[in-house]
C-alpha positions as a printed NumPy array, in Angstrom:
array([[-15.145,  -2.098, -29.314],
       [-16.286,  -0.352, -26.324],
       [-19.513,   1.448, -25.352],
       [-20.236,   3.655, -21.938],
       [-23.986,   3.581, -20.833],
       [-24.731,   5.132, -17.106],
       [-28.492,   5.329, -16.297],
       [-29.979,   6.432, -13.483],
       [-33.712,   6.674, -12.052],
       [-35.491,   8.721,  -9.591],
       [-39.252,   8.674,  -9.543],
       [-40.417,   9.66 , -12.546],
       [-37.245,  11.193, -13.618],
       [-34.231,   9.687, -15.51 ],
       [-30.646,  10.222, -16.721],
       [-28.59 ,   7.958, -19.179],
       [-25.539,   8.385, -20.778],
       [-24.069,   6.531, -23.585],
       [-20.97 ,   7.311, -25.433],
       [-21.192,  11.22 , -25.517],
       [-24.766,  11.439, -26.146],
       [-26.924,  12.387, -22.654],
       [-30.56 ,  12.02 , -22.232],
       [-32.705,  13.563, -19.146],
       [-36.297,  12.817, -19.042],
       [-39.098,  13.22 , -16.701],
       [-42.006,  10.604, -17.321],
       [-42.514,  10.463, -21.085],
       [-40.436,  13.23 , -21.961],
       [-36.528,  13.531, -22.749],
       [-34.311,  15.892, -23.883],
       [-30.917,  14.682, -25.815],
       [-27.92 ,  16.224, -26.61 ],
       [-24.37 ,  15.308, -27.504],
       [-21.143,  15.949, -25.095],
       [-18.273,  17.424, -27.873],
       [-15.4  ,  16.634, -25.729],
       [-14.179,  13.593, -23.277],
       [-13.469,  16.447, -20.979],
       [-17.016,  18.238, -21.39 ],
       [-17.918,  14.372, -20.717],
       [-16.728,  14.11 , -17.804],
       [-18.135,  17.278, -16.333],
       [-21.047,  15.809, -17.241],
       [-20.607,  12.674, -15.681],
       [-19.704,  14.495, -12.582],
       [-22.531,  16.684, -12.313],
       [-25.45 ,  14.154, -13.676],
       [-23.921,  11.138, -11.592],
       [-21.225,  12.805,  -8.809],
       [-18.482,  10.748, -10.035],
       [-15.463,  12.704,  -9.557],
       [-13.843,  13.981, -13.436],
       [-10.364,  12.141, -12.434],
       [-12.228,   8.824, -12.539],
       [-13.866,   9.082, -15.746],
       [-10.857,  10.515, -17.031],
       [ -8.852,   7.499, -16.556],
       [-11.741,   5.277, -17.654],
       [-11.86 ,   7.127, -20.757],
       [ -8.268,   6.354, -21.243],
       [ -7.99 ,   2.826, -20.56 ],
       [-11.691,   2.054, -22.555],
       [-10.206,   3.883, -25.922],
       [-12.225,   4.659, -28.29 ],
       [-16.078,   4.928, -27.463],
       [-18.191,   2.714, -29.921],
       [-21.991,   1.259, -30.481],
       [-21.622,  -2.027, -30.057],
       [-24.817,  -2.879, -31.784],
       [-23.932,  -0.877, -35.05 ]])
């Protein structure tokens, strides 16, 4: 069972990604919506967070399957 979560703050802004869904806020509010793809993941990842798309590639591979742990 294994679970990606990324968050980052910045003032009164945030980002956090867990499995493929992605949420941006600023204060109270957020927007959410769902990466289909590991790849469109890890454009994500790249643009949201600046880690380079080979990385999360081969994270993806060696994690497997992306799960809620607390389901």
């Amino acid at each position: 069972m294994n679970s990606l979560l990324l968050t980052r703050f910045v003032d009164d802004r945030f980002v956090m990604i867990h499995n493929y869904n992605i949420i941006e806020g600023l204060g109270a509010e957020g927007i959410e919506r769902t990466a289909s793809t590991p790849d469109e993941l890890a454009d994500e990842i790249f643009n949201l967070f600046g880690i380079p798309v080979e990385i999360s590639v081969e994270v993806f591979r060696k994690l497997g399957p992306l799960t809620d742990p607390w389901n």
